[in-house]
C-alpha positions in Angstrom: -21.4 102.3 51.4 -21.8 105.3 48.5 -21.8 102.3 45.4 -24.9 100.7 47.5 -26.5 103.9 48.1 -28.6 103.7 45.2 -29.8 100.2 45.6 -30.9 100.6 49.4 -33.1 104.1 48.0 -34.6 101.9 45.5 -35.6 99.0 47.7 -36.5 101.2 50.7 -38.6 103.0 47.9 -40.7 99.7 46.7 -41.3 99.3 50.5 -42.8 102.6 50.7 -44.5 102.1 47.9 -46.0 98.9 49.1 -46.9 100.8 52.4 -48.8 103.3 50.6 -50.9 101.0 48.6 -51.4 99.0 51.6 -53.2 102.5 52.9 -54.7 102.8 49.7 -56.8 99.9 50.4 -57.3 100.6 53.8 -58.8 104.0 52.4 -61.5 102.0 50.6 -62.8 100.0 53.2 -66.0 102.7 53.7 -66.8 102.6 50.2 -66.8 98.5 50.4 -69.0 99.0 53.3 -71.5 101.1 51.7 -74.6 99.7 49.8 -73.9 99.0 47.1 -77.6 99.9 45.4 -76.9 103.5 46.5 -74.2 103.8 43.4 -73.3 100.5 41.9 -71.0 102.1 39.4 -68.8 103.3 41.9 -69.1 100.2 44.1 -68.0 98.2 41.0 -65.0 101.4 40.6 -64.0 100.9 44.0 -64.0 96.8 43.9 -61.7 97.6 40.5 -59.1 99.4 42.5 -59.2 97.1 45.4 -58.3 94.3 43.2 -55.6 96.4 41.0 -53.5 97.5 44.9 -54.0 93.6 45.8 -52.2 92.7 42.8 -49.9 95.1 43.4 -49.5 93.8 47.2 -49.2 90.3 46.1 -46.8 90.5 43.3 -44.7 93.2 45.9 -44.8 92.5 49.8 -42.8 89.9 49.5 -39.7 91.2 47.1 -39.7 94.4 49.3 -39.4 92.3 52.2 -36.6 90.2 51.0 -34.6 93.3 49.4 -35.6 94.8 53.1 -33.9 92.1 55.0 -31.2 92.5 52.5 -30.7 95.8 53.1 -30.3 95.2 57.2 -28.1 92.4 56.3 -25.6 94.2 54.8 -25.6 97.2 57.2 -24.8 94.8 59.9 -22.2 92.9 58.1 -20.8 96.2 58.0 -21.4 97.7 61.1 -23.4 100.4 59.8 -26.3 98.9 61.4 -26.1 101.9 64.1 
């Protein structure tokens, strides 16, 4: 289990990762709510962002999830799953 050690930090890490961009975008959701005459700039700032975490999201969710599966996979294989 030690030589794998690294591998399951660094996929459990992406997922966490994933997870906090996720909340991120949750966290903009009153700015893309607001009027957006009030302070187009930042509007237009806040619409940048979303789109940067969605890319992120999309070109992520689904390797963490794989390496995630992985990960459980081999813990049960080796009854480490407890």
């Amino acid at each position: 289990m030690k030589c794998f050690g690294g591998h399951i930090n660094r996929d459990v890490g992406l997922a966490v990762a994933v997870l906090k961009v996720f909340d991120a975008v949750h966290g903009l959701e009153n700015a893309l709510l607001s009027d957006p005459k009030n302070d187009l700039p930042g509007y237009l700032s806040v619409l940048k962002c979303l789109e940067e975490a969605l890319k992120f999201l999309g070109d992520n969710c689904w390797l963490a999830i794989q390496w995630l599966e992985d990960i459980v996979e081999y813990l049960e294989d080796n009854l480490v799953a407890n």
